[in-house]
MIMIPA-136102 format. One line per 3 residues: for each residue x, y, z of C-alpha. Coordinates in nm, 3 decimals. Layout:
# MIMIPA-136102
X/Y/Z; ...
# end
This chain:
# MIMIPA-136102
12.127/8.106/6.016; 11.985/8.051/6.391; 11.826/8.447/6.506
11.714/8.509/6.845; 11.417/8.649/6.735; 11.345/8.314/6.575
11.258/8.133/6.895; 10.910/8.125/6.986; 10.851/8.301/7.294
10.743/8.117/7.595; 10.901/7.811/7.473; 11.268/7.621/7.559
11.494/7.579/7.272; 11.608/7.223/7.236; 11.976/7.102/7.256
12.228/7.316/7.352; 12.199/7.687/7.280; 12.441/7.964/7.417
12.404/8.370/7.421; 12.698/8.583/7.340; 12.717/8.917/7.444
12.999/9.225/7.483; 12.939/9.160/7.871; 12.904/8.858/8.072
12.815/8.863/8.457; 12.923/8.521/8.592; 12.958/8.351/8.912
13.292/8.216/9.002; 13.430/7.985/9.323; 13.651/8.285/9.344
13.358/8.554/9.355; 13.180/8.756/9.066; 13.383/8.814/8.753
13.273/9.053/8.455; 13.396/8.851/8.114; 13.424/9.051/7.767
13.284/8.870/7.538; 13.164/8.623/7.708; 12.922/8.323/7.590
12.671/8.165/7.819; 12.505/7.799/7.760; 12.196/7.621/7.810
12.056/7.341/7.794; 11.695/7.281/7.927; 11.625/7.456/8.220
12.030/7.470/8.352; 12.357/7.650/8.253; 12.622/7.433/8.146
12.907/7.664/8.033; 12.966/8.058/8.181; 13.285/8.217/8.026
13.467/8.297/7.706; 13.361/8.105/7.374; 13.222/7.778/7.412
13.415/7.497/7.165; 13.136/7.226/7.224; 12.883/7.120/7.015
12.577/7.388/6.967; 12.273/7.393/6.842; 12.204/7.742/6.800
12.438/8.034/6.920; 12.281/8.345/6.936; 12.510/8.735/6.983
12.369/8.990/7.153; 12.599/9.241/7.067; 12.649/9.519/7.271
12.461/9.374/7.592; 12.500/9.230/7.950; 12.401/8.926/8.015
12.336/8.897/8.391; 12.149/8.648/8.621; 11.768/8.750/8.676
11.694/8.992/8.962; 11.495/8.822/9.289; 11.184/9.069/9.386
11.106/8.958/9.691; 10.828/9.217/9.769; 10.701/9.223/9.375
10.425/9.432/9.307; 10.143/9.208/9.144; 9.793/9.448/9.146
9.715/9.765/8.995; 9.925/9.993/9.224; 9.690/10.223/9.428
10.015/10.370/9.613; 10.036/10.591/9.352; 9.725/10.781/9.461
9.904/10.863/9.778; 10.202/11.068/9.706; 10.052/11.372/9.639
9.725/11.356/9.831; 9.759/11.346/10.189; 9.679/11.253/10.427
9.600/10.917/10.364; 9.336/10.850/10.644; 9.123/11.082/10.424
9.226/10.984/10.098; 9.077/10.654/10.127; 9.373/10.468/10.264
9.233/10.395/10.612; 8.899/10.204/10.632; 8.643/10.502/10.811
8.386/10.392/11.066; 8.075/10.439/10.840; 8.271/10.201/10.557
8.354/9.925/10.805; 7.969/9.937/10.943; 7.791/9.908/10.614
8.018/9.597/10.557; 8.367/9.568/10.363; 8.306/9.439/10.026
8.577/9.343/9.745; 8.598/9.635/9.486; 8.687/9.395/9.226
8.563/9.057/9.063; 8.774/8.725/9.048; 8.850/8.772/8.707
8.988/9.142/8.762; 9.147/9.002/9.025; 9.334/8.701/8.814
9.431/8.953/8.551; 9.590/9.200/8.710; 9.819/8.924/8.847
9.887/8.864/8.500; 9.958/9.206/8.367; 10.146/9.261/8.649
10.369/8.966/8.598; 10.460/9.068/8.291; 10.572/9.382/8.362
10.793/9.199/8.608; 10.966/9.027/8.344; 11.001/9.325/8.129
11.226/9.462/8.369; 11.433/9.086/8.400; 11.286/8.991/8.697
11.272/8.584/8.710; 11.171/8.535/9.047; 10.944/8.718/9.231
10.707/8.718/9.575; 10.459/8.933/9.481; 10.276/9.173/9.704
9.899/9.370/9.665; 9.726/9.592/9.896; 9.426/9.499/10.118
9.319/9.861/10.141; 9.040/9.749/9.841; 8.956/9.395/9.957
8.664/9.283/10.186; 8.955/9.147/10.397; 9.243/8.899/10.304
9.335/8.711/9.951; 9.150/8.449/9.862; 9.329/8.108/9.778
9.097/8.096/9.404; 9.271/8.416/9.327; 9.609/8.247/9.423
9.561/7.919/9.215; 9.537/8.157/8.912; 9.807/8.333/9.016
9.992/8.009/8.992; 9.856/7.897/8.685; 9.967/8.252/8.520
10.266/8.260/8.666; 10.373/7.884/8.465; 10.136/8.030/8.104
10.381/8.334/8.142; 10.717/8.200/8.271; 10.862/8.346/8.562
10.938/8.208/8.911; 10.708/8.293/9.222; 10.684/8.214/9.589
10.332/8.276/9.666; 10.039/8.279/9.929; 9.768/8.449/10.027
9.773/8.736/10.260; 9.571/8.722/10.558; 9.518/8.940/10.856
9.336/8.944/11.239; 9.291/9.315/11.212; 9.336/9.644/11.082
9.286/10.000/11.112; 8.958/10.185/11.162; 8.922/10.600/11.129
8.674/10.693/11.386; 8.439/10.994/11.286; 8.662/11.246/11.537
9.008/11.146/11.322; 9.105/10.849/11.582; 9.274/10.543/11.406
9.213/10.239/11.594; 9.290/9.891/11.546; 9.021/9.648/11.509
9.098/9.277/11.542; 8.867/8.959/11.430; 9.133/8.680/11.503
8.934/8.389/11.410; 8.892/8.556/11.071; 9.256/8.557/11.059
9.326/8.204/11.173; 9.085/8.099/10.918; 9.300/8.319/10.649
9.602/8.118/10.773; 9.426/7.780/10.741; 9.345/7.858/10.371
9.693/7.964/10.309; 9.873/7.655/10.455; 9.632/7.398/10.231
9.742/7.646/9.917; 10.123/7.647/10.028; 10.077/7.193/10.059
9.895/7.218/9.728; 10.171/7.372/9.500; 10.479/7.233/9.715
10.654/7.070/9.403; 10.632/7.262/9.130; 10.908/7.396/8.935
10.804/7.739/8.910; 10.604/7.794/9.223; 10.663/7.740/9.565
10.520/7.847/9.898; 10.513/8.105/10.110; 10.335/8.257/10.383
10.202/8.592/10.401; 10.069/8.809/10.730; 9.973/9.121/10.601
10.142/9.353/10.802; 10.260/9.326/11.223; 10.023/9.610/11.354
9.724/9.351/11.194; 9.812/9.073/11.323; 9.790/8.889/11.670
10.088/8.689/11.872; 9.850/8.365/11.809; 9.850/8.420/11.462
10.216/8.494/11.429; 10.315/8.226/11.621; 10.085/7.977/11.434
10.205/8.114/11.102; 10.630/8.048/11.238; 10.508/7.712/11.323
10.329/7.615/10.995; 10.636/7.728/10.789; 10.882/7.497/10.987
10.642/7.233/10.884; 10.590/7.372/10.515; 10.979/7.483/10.504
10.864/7.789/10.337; 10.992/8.212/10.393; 10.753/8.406/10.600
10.712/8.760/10.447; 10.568/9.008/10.777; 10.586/9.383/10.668
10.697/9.614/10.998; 10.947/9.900/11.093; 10.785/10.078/10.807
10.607/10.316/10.894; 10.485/10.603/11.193; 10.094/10.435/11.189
10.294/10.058/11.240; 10.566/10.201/11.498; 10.238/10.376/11.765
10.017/10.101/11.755; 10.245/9.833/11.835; 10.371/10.053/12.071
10.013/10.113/12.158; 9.942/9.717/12.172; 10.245/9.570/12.351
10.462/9.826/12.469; 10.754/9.802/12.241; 10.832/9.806/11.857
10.766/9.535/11.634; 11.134/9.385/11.611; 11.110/9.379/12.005
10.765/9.251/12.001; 10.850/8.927/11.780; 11.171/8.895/11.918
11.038/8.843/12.300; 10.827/8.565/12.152; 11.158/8.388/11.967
10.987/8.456/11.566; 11.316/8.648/11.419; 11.438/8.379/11.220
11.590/8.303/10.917; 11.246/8.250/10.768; 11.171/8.599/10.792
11.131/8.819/10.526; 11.047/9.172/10.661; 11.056/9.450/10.417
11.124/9.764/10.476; 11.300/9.870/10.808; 11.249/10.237/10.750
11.202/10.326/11.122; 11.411/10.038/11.271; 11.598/10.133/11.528
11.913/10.072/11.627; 11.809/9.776/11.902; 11.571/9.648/11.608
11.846/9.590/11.357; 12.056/9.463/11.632; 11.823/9.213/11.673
11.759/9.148/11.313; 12.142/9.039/11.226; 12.127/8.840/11.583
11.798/8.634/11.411; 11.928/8.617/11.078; 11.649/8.780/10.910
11.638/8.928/10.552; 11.546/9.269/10.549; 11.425/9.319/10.229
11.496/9.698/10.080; 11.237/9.876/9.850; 11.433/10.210/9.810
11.144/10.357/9.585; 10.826/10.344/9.716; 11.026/10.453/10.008
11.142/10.775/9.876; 10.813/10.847/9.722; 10.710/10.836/10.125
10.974/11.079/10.234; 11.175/10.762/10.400; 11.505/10.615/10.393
11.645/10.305/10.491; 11.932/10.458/10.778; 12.128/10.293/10.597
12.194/10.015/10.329; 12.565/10.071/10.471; 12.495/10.006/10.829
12.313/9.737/10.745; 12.546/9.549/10.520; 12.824/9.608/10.792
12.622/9.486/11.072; 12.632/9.157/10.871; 12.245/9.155/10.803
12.122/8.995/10.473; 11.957/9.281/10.257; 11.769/9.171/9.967
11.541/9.395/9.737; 11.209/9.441/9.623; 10.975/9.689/9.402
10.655/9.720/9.599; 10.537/9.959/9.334; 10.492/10.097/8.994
10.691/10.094/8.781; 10.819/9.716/8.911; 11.196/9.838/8.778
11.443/9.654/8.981; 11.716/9.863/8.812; 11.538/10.209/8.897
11.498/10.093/9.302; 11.904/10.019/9.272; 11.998/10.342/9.137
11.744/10.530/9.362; 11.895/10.310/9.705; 12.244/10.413/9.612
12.152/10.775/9.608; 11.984/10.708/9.921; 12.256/10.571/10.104
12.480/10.796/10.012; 12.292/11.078/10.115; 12.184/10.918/10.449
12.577/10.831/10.513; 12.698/11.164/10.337; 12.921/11.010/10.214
13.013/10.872/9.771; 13.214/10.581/9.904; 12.928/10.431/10.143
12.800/10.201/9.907; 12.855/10.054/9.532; 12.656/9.899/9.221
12.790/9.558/9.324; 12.685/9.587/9.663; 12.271/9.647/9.534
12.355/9.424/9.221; 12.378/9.138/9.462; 12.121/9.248/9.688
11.890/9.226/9.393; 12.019/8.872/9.312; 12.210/8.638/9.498
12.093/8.798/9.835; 11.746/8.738/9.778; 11.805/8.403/9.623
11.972/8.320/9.991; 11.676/8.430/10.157; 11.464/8.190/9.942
11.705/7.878/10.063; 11.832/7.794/9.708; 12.176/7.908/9.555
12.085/7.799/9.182; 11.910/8.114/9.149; 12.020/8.483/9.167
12.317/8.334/8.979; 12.495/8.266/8.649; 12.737/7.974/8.664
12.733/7.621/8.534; 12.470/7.396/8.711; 12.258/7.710/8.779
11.878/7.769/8.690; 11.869/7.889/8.362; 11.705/8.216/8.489
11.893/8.516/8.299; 11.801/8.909/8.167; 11.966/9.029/7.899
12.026/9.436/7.916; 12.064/9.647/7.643; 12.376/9.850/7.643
12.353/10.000/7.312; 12.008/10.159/7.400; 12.035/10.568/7.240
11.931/10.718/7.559; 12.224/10.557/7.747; 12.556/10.729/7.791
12.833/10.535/7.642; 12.920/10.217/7.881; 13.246/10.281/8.092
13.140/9.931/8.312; 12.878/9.750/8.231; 12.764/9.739/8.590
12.743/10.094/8.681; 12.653/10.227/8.363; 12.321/9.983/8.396
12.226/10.099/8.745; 12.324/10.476/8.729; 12.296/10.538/8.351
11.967/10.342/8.267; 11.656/10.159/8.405; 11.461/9.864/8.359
11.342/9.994/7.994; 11.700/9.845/7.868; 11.595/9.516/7.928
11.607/9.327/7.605; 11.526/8.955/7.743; 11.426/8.758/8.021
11.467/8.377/8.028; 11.354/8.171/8.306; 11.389/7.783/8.351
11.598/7.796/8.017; 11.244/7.976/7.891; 11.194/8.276/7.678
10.986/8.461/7.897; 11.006/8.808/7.754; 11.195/8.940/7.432
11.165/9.297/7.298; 10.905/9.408/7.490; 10.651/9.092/7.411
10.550/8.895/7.708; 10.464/8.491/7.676; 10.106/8.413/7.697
9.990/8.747/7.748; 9.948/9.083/7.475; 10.066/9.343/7.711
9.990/9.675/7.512; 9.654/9.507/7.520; 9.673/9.449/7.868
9.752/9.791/7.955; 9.429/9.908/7.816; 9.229/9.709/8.017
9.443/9.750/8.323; 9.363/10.138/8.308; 9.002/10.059/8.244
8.977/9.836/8.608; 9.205/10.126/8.723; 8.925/10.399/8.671
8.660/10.088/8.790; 8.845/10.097/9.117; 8.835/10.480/9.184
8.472/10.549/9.098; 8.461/10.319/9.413; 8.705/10.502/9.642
8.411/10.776/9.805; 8.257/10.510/9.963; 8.570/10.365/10.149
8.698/10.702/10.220; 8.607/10.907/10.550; 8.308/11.184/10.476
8.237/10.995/10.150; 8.394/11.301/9.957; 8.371/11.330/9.570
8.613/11.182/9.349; 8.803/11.478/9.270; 8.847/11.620/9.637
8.991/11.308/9.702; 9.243/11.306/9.376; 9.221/11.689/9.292
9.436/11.727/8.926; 9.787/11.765/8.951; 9.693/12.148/8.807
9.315/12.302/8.767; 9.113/12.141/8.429; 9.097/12.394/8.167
8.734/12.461/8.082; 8.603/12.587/7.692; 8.621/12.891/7.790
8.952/12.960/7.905; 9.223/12.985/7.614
# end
């Protein structure tokens, strides 16, 4: 008797193997089609078969009984460090809460606030929580607010090599940076620019991006921080290296008040404008999170053909909205998705943008599960160039999540598509395959012991914020900056 549980996690079964579930999500030439009871096949790293019951030859089927199988979301802003956003939400504001560089921080001298190997593994951890929540490819994301001042290309090539140990799909590159914000000691926030120092981030990233063009599993990608660091020389440089590289450009901007006044400050207009006027709005570009886009911005966005990539949670957490998923997707603009934060749980930033747009729009009918269903797969795989990913249909990547529809804290399934997104979250999912691959299966993670993991994650996690009075303006204590949620209970209070 062949049992899933029987293959060996992180390897690819040989011959041909096919999952059966109650709920199939396949690509058709006619559209997407839901099929009950429904059989998917596999053989290496492809799908051969997508539909009812397969009368081939097998060498293992396997039923997943009350399930969905589904193609693998596409994070295309995928949170890969130890997620210091979280300090943020209820500690304000962030300029003194250690989220802005102060003067006295930048003049003793920047310094990285963790070693390489802290820095490989919590690329690791964080990749497998990525695939516990059935995300198979991924461009993951960190925060500079803790480094001396861009990625490093070392960190990177371990990135890479985890990213193959662990099985899942990545587009990846270093993030560099001319500039960034300084908090003066009379509550100014300046920029502060070094463009050499960024240049010489972009070099490093474009001999990384020629090193690991190729693989199977990783591919390139370019990675400005965000627009308000960088300068036009570096932006333009950084279009022109991925024409040569053929690799996405990911550029965070309309995110945020601090972005929208100093580009304003800079050049006069807001970043769409600004990149526009120099001809960069391209196809290439990735730009999460269009939270204060205007009008005229997203005007020009459609008119480029760039991806606007939609991280409805972390954007909540701030008090923003993306105004709206619906005028978006009727402008004709590509929306993909992305996590950008803790938990990574593709399935909790759908159900949490479909509230949203339905409260910006006021309106039930603005928006759908299918329509964020495909943002979070075949729309990001189009942003990426490739349309073997993001999908389930013979000749396809073999990249696949398997949700659990059976789970007890789920209400009963009416469709298997909204009762995922509204009635559950990432916790459902049961299995992640990538390249034909078992990635992830009940919670266990290839290559990688991730209750272990956890451990030591929240052990660097406390490392990190003994370190946050120095990098945070007046140098306060610890717990001025992160005061408890409610006062501490001393012995002598009962």
């Amino acid at each position: 008797m062949n049992r899933f549980s029987d293959i060996r996690l992180g390897t690819r079964p040989t011959g041909r193997w096919s999952l059966r579930a109650q709920w199939v999500l396949a690509d058709t030439s006619a559209g997407r089609r839901l099929i009950r009871d429904g059989e998917v096949v596999i053989e290496g790293d492809r799908v051969i078969h997508v539909g009812h019951r397969f009368e081939g030859e097998l060498a293992a089927r396997h039923d997943m009984g009350t399930a969905l199988i589904a193609p693998g979301f596409v994070d295309l802003d995928a949170l890969s460090d130890l997620d210091t956003t979280l300090l943020a939400f209820d500690n304000w504001p962030g300029e003194r809460k250690g989220r802005v560089w102060p003067r006295s921080y930048v003049d003793r001298g920047p310094y990285e606030m963790y070693s390489a190997e802290e820095l490989a593994f919590q690329k690791r951890f964080a990749f497998g929580q990525l695939l516990l929540n059935g995300i198979t490819s991924a461009a993951p994301i960190a925060s500079l607010f803790y480094r001396e001042w861009g990625e490093t290309t070392a960190e990177f090539d371990a990135a890479a090599e985890a990213a193959q140990q662990l099985g899942l799909r990545v587009w990846l590159g270093p993030a560099y940076r001319s500039g960034g914000m300084v908090l003066e000691p009379d509550g100014r926030m300046v920029p502060e620019f070094d463009e050499a120092r960024g240049l010489d981030g972009l070099d490093r990233a474009i001999v990384f991006a020629g090193k690991w063009q190729g693989n199977d599993l990783v591919s390139s990608m370019l990675a400005p921080d965000r627009v308000e660091t960088c300068t036009e020389t570096l932006l333009r440089r950084t279009m022109d290296a991925a024409e040569e590289l053929n690799c996405p450009v990911r550029l965070h901007m309309a995110q945020g008040k601090m972005e929208r006044d100093t580009v304003a400050a800079l050049h006069g207009k807001t970043a769409p404008e600004w990149l526009d006027g120099m001809g960069l709005l391209t196809p290439r570009l990735l730009a999460p999170h269009a939270t204060v886009a205007t009008g005229d911005d997203l005007r020009r966005y459609a008119a480029g053909g760039v991806t606007v990539v939609h991280c409805p949670l972390v954007a909540a957490r701030h008090g923003g909205v993306l105004r709206s998923f619906a005028t978006l997707r009727d402008m004709g603009l590509r929306i993909a998705m992305g996590t950008d934060t803790a938990p990574p749980d593709m399935v909790l930033n759908m159900a949490v943008g479909m509230m949203l747009c339905r409260v910006a729009e006021g309106d039930i009918a603005a928006c759908t599960s299918p329509d964020f269903m495909d943002a979070a797969t075949i729309s990001g795989a189009q942003a990426l160039g490739r349309d073997d990913i993001g999908v389930l249909r013979a000749g396809g990547k073999a990249d696949i999540a398997v949700f659990d529809l059976g789970d007890a804290a789920m209400a009963p399934t009416i469709d298997p598509i909204q009762t995922l997104i509204l009635g559950a979250t990432g916790r459902v999912t049961r299995a992640t395959i990538v390249d034909g691959r078992l990635s992830m299966r009940d919670g266990e993670v290839a290559g990688i012991d991730m209750a272990g993991a956890r451990a030591q994650a929240q052990a660097q996690f406390e490392g990190l914020l003994t370190r946050y009075p120095e990098r945070t303006a007046g140098h306060p204590a610890l717990e001025t900056i992160f005061p408890p949620a409610y006062p501490l209970m001393d012995g002598r209070q009962t």
